[in-house]
One Martini backbone bead per residue (centre of mass of N, CA, C, O) as a GRO file, in nm:
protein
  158
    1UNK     BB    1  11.045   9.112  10.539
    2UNK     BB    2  10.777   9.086  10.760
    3UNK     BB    3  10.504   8.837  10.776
    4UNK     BB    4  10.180   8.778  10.956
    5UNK     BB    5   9.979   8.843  10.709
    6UNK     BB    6   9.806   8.823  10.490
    7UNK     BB    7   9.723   9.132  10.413
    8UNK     BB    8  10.042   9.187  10.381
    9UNK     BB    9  10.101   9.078  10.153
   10UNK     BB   10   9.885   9.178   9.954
   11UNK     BB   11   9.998   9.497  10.015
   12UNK     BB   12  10.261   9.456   9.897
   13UNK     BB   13  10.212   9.370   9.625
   14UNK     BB   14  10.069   9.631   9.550
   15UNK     BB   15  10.262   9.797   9.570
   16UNK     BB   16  10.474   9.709   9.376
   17UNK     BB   17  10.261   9.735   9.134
   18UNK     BB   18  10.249  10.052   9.155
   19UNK     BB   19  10.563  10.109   9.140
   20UNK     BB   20  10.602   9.967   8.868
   21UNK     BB   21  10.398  10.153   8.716
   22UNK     BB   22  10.520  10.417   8.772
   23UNK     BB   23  10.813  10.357   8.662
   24UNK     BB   24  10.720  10.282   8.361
   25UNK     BB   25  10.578  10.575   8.334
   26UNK     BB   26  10.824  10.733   8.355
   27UNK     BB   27  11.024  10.591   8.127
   28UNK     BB   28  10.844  10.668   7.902
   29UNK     BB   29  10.918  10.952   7.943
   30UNK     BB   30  11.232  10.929   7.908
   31UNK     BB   31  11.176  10.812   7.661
   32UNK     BB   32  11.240  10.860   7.305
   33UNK     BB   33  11.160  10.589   7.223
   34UNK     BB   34  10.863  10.463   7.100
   35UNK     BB   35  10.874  10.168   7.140
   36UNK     BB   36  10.944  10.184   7.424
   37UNK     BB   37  10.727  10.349   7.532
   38UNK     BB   38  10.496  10.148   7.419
   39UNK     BB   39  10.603   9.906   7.624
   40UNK     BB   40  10.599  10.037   7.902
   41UNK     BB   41  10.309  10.091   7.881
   42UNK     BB   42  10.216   9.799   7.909
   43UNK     BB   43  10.315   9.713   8.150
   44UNK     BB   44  10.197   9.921   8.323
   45UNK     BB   45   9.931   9.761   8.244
   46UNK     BB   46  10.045   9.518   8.352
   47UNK     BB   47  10.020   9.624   8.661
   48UNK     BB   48   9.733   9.715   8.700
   49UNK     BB   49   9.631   9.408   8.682
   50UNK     BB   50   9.759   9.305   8.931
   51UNK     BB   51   9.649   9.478   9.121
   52UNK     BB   52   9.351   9.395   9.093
   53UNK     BB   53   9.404   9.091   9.144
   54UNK     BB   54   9.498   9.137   9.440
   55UNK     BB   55   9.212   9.310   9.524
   56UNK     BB   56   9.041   9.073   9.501
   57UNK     BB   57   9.154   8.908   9.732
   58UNK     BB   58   9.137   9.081   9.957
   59UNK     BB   59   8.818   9.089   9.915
   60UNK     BB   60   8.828   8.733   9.972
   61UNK     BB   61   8.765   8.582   9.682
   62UNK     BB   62   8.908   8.375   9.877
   63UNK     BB   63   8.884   8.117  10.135
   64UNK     BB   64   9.044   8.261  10.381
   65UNK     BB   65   9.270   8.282  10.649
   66UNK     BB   66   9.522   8.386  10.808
   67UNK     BB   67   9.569   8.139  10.918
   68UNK     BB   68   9.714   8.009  10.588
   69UNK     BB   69   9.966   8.244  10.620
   70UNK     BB   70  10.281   8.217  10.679
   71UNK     BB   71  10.543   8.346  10.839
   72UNK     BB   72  10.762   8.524  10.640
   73UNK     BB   73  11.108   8.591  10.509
   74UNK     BB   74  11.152   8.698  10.175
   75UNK     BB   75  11.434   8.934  10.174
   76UNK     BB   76  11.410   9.120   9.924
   77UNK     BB   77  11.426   9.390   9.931
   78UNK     BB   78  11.733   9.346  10.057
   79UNK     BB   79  11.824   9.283   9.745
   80UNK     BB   80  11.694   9.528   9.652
   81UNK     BB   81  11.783   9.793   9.541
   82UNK     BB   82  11.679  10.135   9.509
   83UNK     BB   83  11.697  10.289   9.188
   84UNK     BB   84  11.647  10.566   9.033
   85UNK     BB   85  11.507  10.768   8.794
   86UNK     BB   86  11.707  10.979   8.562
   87UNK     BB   87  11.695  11.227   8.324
   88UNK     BB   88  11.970  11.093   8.169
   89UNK     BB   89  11.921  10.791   8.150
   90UNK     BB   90  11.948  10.516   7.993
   91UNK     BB   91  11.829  10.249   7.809
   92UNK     BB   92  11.960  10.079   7.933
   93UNK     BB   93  11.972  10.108   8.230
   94UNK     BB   94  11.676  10.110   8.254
   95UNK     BB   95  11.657   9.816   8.152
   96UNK     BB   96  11.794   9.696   8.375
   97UNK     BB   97  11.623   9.817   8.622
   98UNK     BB   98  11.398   9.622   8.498
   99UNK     BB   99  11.471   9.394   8.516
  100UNK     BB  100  11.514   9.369   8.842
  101UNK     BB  101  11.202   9.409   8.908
  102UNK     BB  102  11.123   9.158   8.794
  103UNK     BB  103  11.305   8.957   8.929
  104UNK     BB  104  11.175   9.077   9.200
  105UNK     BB  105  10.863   8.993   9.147
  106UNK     BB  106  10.896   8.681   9.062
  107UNK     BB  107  11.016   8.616   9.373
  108UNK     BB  108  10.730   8.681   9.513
  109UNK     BB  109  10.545   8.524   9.341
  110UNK     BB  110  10.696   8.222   9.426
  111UNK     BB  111  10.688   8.253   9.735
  112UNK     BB  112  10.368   8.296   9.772
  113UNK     BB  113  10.303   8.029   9.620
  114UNK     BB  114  10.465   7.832   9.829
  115UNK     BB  115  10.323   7.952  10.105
  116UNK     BB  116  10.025   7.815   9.976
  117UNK     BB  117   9.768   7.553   9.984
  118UNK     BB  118   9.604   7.733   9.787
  119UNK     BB  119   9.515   7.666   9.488
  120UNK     BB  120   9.456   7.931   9.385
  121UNK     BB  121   9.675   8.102   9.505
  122UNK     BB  122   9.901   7.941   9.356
  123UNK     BB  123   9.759   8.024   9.072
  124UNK     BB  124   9.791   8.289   9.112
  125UNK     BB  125  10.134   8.343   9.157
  126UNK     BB  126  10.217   8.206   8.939
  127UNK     BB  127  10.114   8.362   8.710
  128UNK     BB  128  10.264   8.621   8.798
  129UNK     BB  129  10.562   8.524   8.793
  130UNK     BB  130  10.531   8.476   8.482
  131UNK     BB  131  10.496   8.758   8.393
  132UNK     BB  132  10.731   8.869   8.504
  133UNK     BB  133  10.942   8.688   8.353
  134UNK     BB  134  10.841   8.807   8.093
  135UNK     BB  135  10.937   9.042   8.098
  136UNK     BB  136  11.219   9.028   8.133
  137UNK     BB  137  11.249   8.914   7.857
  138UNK     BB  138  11.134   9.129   7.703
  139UNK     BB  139  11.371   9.330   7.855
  140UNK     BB  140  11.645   9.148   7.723
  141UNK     BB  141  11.583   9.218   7.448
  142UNK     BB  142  11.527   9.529   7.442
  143UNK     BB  143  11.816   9.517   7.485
  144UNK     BB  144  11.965   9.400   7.286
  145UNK     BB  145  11.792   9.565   7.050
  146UNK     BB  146  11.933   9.812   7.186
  147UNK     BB  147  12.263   9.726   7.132
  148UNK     BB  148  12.231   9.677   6.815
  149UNK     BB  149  12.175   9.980   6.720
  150UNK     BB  150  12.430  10.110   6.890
  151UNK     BB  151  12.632   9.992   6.736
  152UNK     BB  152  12.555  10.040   6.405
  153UNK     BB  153  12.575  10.356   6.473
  154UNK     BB  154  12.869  10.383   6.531
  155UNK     BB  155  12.986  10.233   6.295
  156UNK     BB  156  12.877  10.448   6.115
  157UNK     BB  157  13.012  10.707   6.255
  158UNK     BB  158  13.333  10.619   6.181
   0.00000   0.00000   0.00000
């Protein structure tokens, strides 16, 4: 994907945050484990609040021209592919397709916190990244602990 204005760049990263919102939204109604489902329900909230703060961005509250973001690409869309989630789908999967859609959110915060002088800006993208960061490790976690319940369990079933 190649960005030519800010306006570009802020209108994707929004976009991704609505669509991370909404996975987290979707996987929430498919798990049937309420600690899971109540994790990422609050992802969901925080993935609406990155949405909030690139809104603002957006609205000019940073002093920015357009030539300030250099045109670049920066090729996240083509490494990683959208896998949708469906309705048999298990906690591991989600998990396992929510870490990677993580990795990818903070892999565009990290390139466009690069990509700009404006130190506001590159600590507004640093920050986002830093929070995707935190998901993925979240949900690497919460992989974990649901791989050592599903052990446990199987254990006890023999």
């Amino acid at each position: 994907m190649k960005f030519e204005t800010f306006d570009q760049v802020v209108d994707y990263a929004i976009d991704r945050e609505i669509q991370a919102r909404l996975f987290y939204l979707h996987l929430a109604h498919l798990s049937e484990d309420p600690e899971l489902r109540a994790l990422l329900e609050v992802f969901a909230n925080e993935e609406l609040a990155h949405q909030k703060k690139l809104a603002k961005v957006k609205q000019r509250q940073f002093k920015m021209l357009d030539g300030d973001m250099p045109a670049f690409d920066l090729g996240i869309a083509d490494a990683a592919p959208e896998v949708a989630p469906y309705p048999d789908m298990s906690v591991s999967e989600a998990l396992v397709l929510a870490m990677n859609k993580e990795k990818t959110a903070y892999r565009l915060y990290l390139e466009l916190s690069q990509g700009t002088d404006n130190p506001e800006l590159k600590t507004l993208f640093e920050g986002l990244a830093n929070e995707e960061a935190n998901h993925k490790v979240r949900m690497e976690i919460e992989f974990d602990d649901h791989l050592m319940k599903s052990d446990s369990t199987d254990a006890e079933a023999s």
